[in-house]
N, C-alpha and C positions, 0 to 999 in steps of 0.2 A: 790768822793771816787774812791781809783784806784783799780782796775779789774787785780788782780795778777791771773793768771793761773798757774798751776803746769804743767809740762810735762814730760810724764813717758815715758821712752824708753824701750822695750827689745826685746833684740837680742837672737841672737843661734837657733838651730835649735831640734828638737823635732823628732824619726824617730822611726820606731815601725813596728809591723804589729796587726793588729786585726783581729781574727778568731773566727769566730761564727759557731754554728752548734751546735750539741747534740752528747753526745756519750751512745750509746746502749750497752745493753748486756743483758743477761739473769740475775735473779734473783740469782742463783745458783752461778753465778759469784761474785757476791757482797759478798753474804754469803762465798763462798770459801776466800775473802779476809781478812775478819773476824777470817775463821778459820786457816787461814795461820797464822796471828798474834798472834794469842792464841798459837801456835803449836811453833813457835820463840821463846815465851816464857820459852818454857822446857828446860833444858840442856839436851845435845848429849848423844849419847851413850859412856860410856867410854873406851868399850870394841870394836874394828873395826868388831870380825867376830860376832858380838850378840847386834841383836839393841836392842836400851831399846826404854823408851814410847816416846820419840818424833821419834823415828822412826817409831813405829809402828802403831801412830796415823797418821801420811802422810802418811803411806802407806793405812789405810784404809780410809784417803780424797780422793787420787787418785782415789782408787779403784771407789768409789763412783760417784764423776766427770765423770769417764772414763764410766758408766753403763748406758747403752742403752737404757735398761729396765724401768729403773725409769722415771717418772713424771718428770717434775720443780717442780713441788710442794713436790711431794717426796722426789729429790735430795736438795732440800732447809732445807727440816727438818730432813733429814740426816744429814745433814750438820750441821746444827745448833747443833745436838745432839754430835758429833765431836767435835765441840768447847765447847760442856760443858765440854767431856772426857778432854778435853788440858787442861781446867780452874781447874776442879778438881784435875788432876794430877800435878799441880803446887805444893800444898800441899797434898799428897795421905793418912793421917793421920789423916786428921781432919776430925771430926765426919757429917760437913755440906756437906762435899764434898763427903766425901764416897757417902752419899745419894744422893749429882746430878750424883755422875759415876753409883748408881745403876741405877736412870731415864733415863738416856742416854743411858745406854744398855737396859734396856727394849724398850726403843721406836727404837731404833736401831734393835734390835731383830723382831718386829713387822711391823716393814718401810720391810726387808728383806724380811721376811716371802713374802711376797708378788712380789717377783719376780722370775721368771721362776727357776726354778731345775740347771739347766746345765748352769749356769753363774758364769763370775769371781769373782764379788761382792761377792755370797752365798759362793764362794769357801772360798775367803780372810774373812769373814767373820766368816766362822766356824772357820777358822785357828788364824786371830786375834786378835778379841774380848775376848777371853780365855785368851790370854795372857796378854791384857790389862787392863781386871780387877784384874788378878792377881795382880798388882801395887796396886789396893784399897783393898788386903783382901778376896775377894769373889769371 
C-alpha cells in the first residue's frame, strides 16, 4: 500500500498587538454612561435661549457627577433616578411614565435632602427639578 502524505503550506505573516490589564472606574461612571444614553435619546431644545428636557436633565447629571457631597452609592442612585427622568420624558404623556418621573423625583428629592444647605446640587436642584416635571404635568 503506498503512503500518500499531503502537505500543507502557509505563508504570510500575522502582526497585532495584545494588551491585557483591567480598566477601572468608579460605579457612578458606569451609571453616568447609562444615563448619558437615555439623555441622547431626547430631542434638543428647539428654542437656543430656552433649554427644554434634554437640556435640563444633563444639566442636573452634571450637577450630580460634579457633587462632592454625595456617596458612590448616592451618586449612583442619583443617577439611576436621572435615567428614569430621560426614559420617561421620551414619552411625557403616557400614564406609565408619568408614574416613573413621579418615583424619580421623589427619590431625587430625598437622595438631596441629605446633602449640606450651601451646595450646587441643592441649588440646581430646587431650580431644575420644578422644571422638569413640569414636562410630566405635575
Amino acid at each position: 500500500m503506498e503512503d500518500k502524505q499531503s502537505k500543507i503550506q502557509v505563508g504570510g505573516s500575522v502582526g497585532g498587538s495584545v494588551t491585557a490589564g483591567s480598566i477601572q472606574g468608579t460605579s457612578s461612571s458606569n451609571v453616568g454612561g447609562n444615563v448619558s444614553f437615555a439623555i441622547n435619546e431626547l430631542p434638543s431644545s428647539s428654542e437656543a435661549d430656552k433649554p427644554g428636557i434634554k437640556e435640563l436633565i444633563t444639566q442636573l447629571q452634571e450637577a450630580i457627577e460634579a457633587e462632592q457631597n454625595l456617596s458612590e452609592d448616592d451618586k449612583q442612585d442619583a443617577l439611576e433616578q436621572v435615567k428614569e427622568l430621560a426614559e420617561a420624558a421620551q414619552n411625557p404623556n403616557d400614564a406609565e411614565m408619568k408614574n416613573k418621573a413621579k418615583k424619580a423625583d421623589r427619590m431625587l428629592g430625598r437622595i438631596i435632602s441629605a446633602v449640606p444647605q450651601a451646595t450646587k446640587l441643592l441649588e440646581f436642584c430646587n431650580h431644575l427639578l420644578p422644571l422638569i416635571t413640569k414636562v410630566f404635568g405635575f
